[in-house]
Steps between C-alpha positions, in 0.01 A plus 500: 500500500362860361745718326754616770530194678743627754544173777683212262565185657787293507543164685880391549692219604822647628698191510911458560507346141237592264245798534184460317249813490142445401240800399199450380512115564792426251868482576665794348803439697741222552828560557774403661545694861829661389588882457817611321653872691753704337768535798564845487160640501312226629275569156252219413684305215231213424272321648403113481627259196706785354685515841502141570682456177779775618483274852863370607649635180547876577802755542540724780298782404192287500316277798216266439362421832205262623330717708329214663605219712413267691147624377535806692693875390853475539562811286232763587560752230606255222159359551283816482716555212404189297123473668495870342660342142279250510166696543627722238469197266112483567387798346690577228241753328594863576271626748420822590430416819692170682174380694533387898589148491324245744762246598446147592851338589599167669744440785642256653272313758764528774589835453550776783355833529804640386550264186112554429585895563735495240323355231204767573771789500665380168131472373394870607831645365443297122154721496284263710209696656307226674733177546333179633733207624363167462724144622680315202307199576134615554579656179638157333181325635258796329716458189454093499135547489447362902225662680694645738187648728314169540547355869672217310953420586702552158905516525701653275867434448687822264831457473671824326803652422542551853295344765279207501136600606335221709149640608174296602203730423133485630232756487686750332799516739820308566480261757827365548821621290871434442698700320831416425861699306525110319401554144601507132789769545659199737489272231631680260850584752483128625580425094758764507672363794506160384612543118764635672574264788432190245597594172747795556316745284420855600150576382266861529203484692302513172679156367391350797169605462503359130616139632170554772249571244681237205581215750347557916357268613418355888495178414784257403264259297312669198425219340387561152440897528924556584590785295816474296848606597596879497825614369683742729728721390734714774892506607623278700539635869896399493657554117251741383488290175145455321278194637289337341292280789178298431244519828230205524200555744608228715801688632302830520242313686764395735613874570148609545430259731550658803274835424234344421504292835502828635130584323431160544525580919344833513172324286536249813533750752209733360268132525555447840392887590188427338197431633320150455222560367687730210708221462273253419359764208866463403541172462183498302615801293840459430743736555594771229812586349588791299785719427813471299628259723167282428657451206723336604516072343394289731451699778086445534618138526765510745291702693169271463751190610660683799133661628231219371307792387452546159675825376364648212657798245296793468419542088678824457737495806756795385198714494241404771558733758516813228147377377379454886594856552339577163181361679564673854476841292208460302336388891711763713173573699379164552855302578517612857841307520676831278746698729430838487 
């Protein structure tokens, strides 16, 4: 890197919940995939945490918007507008110069050319000169430390914000895939819908995030490793008078139940697509898991009991397929799998 060193290179994982940026094989940037417009000028307010705390508590003049979901761009210029933010963050030095940036980003593995087209655009306008696209879960795999080019069946389960990534890879390419809109953000509204149904009490999308991460699970039986009850606090749906309602990870088990039998199937479904021979290197392998949703307790087990193949979670699993695409750009000419 001599004095002007004009072509920087940033590797991002645009995801609908969190997007982490890494340069120079560190993460400078993990944030939460939310942008904050002023209404009247459509001015970039703030970007990532500092807009996720304004999220679902503004006035009229301001919007906070997930530009993302579904894992694909629902909001085209709200996300060039917070990619742009969130590149800004990289290089904070003053520069005389703001160098060509080399892009890798990951998609979706069942996007379409539009979806993929999008992502490219918002890429080019956020000062992107060359942009390579790379799948979420070849990039998960990389990230996990898997040898992705060796004639050898790995499968990779990422479940995000949201979609859940089911890919078998072999030889540096994805064999069979399934890629479903079933992921954390469904969890999170199947909590919402049922404090309400249950225990009449209106809660905010973030609450119901809170009770995921303090007391999801996909299992009914913890055993020892149960966490402890989480106070929620919200009106109740009818009066409008303060609650005050305790929530135990048996009953949010229960209310999860029926999304994660929906990953549970598509895992299934991506199996029988693949080929035998892969699937005996599976079976010998295990399969991976990684994600936010992999975080979820109990769900390597449920899934292990439901697929009699041992499920195992990736070490780092918020952040494998940012490092994987960390790894794709430091290769860029050797990966042949990179989408130009």
């Amino acid at each position: 890197m001599g004095f002007f060193s004009f072509v920087q290179g940033i590797a991002m994982d645009l995801g609908t919940a969190n997007t982490i940026i890494i340069s120079d094989d560190k993460i400078v940037v993990d944030e939460p995939s939310v942008v904050a417009l002023d209404r009247r000028t459509d001015k970039m307010i703030a970007v990532g945490a500092k807009a996720k705390m304004m999220y679902e508590k503004t006035h009229d003049n301001i919007r906070t918007i997930r530009p993302l979901r579904d894992g694909v761009i629902a909001d085209f210029t709200a996300c060039e507008q917070m990619m742009r933010g969130l590149i800004k963050m990289v290089h904070t030095g003053s520069r005389l110069f703001s160098p060509s940036l080399r892009m890798v980003i990951g998609v979706p593995s069942g996007s379409t050319e539009v979806e993929l087209r999008a992502v490219r655009d918002s890429a080019e306008h956020a000062d992107g000169r060359d942009v390579y696209l790379i799948f979420e879960p070849m990039a998960a795999a990389i990230g996990i430390g898997i040898d992705v080019e060796a004639p050898e069946g790995n499968m990779i389960v990422d479940i995000g914000g949201g979609s859940t990534e089911i890919a078998v890879i072999s030889l540096g390419g994805i064999v069979s895939n399934n890629s479903i809109r079933t992921a954390g953000d469904d969890l999170t509204a199947d909590i919402q819908e049922y404090m309400a149904r249950q225990h009449n009490v209106k809660v905010s999308e973030r609450m119901a995030e809170r009770i995921k991460i303090h007391v999801g699970s996909a299992l009914t039986d913890l055993g020892e490793e149960g966490p402890e009850d989480f106070i929620v606090h919200g009106p109740n749906r009818i009066t409008a008078l303060p609650m005050e309602v305790p929530v135990c990870y048996q009953e949010i088990a229960h209310c999860l139940d029926k999304t994660v039998a929906k990953i549970e199937n598509a895992v299934l479904s991506a199996l029988e697509n693949t080929p035998p021979e892969l699937y005996a290197d599976i079976v010998k392998n295990g399969i991976y898991l990684t994600g936010g949703g992999a975080l979820l307790r109990g769900l390597d087990k449920r899934l292990t009991d439901k697929i009699n193949i041992r499920f195992q979670i990736a070490e780092d699993p918020l952040h494998s397929v940012a490092k994987g695409t960390g790894i794709a750009l430091k290769n860029i000419d050797r990966f042949s799998f990179l989408m130009r």
